[in-house]
N, C-alpha and C positions, 0 to 999 in steps of 0.2 A: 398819636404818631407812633408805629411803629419804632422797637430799637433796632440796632443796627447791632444785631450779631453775628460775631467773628465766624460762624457755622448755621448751615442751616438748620431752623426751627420751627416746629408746627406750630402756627398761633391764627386768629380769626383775621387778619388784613394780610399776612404774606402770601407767596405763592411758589415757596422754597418746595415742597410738598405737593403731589400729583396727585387730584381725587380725594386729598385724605382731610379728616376735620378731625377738631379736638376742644372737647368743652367741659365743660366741670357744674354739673345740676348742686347750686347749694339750698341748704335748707338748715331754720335753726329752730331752738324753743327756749325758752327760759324755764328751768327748773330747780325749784328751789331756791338757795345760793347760787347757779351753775348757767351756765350758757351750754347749751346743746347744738354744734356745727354738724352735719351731715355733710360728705362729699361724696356726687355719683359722678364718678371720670369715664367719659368718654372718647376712644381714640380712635380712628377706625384705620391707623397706622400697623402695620405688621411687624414695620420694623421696631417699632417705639414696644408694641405690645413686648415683640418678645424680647426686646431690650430689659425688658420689668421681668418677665420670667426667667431669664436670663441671670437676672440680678446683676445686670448692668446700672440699670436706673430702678428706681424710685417713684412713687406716686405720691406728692404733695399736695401740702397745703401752706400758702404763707397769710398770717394771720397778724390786722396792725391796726391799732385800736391808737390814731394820730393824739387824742387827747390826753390820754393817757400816759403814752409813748408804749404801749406793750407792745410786742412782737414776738411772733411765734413761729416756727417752721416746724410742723409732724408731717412725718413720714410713713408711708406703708407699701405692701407688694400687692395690696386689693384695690379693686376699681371701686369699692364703699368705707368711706374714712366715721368715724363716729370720732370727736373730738369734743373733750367738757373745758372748758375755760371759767375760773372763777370770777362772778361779777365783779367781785372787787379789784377786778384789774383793767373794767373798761367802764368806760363810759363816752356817749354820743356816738358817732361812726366808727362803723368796724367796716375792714374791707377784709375780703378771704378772695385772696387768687388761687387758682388750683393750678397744678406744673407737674411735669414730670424731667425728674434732673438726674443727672448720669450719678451713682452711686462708686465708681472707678473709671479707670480711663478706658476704653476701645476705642476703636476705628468702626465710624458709622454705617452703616447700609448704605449705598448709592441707589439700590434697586427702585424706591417709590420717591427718590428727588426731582425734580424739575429738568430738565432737559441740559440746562445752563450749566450742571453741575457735573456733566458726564464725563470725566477721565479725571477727574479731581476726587482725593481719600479727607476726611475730616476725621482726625482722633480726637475724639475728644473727653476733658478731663473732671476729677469729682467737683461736683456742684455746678456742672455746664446745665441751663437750660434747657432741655430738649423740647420743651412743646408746652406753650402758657394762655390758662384759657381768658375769659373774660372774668375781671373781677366785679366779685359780688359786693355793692355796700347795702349795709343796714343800721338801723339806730338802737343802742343801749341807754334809758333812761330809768337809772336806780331811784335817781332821787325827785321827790313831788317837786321842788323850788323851779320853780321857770326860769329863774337864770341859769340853773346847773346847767338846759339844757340848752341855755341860747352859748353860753361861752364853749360849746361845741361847733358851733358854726364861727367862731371869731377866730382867726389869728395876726398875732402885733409883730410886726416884723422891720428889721430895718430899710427905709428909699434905697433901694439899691442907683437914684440920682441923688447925688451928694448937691446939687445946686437948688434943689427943693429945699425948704426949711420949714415949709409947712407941713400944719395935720392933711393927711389925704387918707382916703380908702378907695378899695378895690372891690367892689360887686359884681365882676362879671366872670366869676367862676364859681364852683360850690362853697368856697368860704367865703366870710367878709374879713378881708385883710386889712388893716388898721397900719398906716404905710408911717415911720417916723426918722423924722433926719437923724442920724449917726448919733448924737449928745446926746438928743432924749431918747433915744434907742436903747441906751447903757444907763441913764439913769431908769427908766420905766425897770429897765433888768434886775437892777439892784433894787428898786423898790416894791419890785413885786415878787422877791424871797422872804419878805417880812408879810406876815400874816394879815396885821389888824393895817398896815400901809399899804398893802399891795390888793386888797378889796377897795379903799377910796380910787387908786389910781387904778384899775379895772376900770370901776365906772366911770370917770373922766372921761375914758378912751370909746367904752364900750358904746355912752347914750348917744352922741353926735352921730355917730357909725351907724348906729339903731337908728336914729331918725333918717339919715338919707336912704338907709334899706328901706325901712316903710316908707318914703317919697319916694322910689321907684317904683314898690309894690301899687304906690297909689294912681301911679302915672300910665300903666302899662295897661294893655289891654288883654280882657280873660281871655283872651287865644295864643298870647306871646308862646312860642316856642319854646320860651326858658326857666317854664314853672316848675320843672324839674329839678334847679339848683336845689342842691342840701339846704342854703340858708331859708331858701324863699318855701320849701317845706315845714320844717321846723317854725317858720316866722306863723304860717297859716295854719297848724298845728294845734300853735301854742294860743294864737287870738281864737279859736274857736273851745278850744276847752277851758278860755275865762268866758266863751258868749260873747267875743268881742266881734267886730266885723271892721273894713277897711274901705273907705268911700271918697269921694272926694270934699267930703266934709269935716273930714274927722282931725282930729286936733292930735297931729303925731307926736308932738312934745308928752303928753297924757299918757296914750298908747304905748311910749316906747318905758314909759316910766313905770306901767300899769304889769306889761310883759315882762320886764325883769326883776319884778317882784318887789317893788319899789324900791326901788336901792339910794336913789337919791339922798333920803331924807335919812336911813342909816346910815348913810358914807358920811353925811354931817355931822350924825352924832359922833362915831368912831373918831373923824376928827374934833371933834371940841374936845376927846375922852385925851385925846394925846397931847394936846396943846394946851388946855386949862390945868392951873396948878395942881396940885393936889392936894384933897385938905390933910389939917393939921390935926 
């Protein structure tokens, strides 16, 4: 869904802009320690260009690595960005939108607006918008463990319906959201800022969640339109670099215990480690 901004703006679904496109070609590598982003911006806006020569605006990039919580904003006055980001700041999905945003305040070009827009001035101020292309996502997996990279695709969040009290999830977006009434929302919070407590209560939440993801994967047919979600990549990924495969035969309880690297049978031990006395 497009946003609804206050001025017009070059982006791939509006029609604020006469003729004109604007897209951002991204490209990465892994190097080293180093993440390597490439940005080729393309505008074919006059007014936007010379807005950047200009030094009105700006050529970005915003950089947000969800797991992590990183976030980045670099800036340049060239249409090729070369950006190094240290692995240790990301992992699982990265997204890079490219934009170009006003660097101080003027008043816009009306000359390449939309017709709608004709006797109307738009000033506009630093950090406005001007033109935001499609963001690019991709996946960073540093570490071998198959859960590091499945708890990329999970997130635990509060029912935003307070009259639920159950466990629920949500699979029909790129993550699996793991849905929890209000109490255990703030208890799971506080238990999972402790280390050796908040790896058992992960897995509680994660394998239920794991299992109904693989009983959709199991259920759907190879032509569904939605094999593109992040989660349902990573799930397929990850079963084919154990050699594993998914059927209507297959014993998901195994599967979902197999993929996140067994964690079951650790989460037990860590709990007996906390709960049994200690000797003397």
């Amino acid at each position: 869904m497009r946003k609804n901004w206050p001025h017009p703006v070059l982006d791939a679904t509006g029609r604020d802009y006469s003729n004109c496109a604007y897209q951002g070609g991204v490209a990465h590598d892994t190097i080293g320690a180093e993440l390597k982003i490439s940005i080729a911006h393309s505008c074919s806006s006059h007014t936007l260009n010379d807005a950047v020569a200009q030094g009105d605006a700006m050529f970005v990039a915003r950089i947000i690595c969800s797991s992590t919580m990183y976030r980045a904003v670099e800036v340049s006055c060239s249409q090729t960005m070369d950006i190094v980001v240290p692995l240790a700041e990301l992992n699982g999905a990265v997204e890079v939108t490219p934009l170009i945003v006003a660097q101080r305040t003027f008043t816009l070009s009306t000359e390449e607006l939309a017709d709608e827009f004709s006797g109307f001035d738009f000033e506009v101020g630093v950090g406005d918008v001007l033109a935001e292309g499609e963001p690019s996502v991709f996946h960073i997996y540093k570490e071998p463990d198959n859960l590091a990279r499945l708890r990329s695709i999970f997130k635990i969040e509060q029912n935003p319906n307070p009259e639920i009290a159950s466990l629920q999830s949500d699979i029909s977006g790129p993550y699996i959201v793991v849905l929890l009434p209000r109490s255990e929302f703030e208890l799971y919070h506080e238990l999972a800022s402790q280390s050796e407590v908040g790896v058992i209560a992960n897995t509680l939440l994660l394998i239920p969640a794991l299992v109904e993801a693989l009983a959709a994967l199991q259920a759907e047919n190879e032509d569904d339109v939605s094999d593109d979600l992040m989660w349902k990549v990573v799930i397929h990924e990850t079963l084919q670099q154990l050699n594993l495969s998914i059927d209507e035969s297959s014993n998901l309880l195994r599967l979902s215990d197999l993929i996140s690297s067994r964690q079951v049978f650790p989460s037990l031990s860590k709990l007996y480690s906390l709960v049994a006395p200690s000797e003397q």
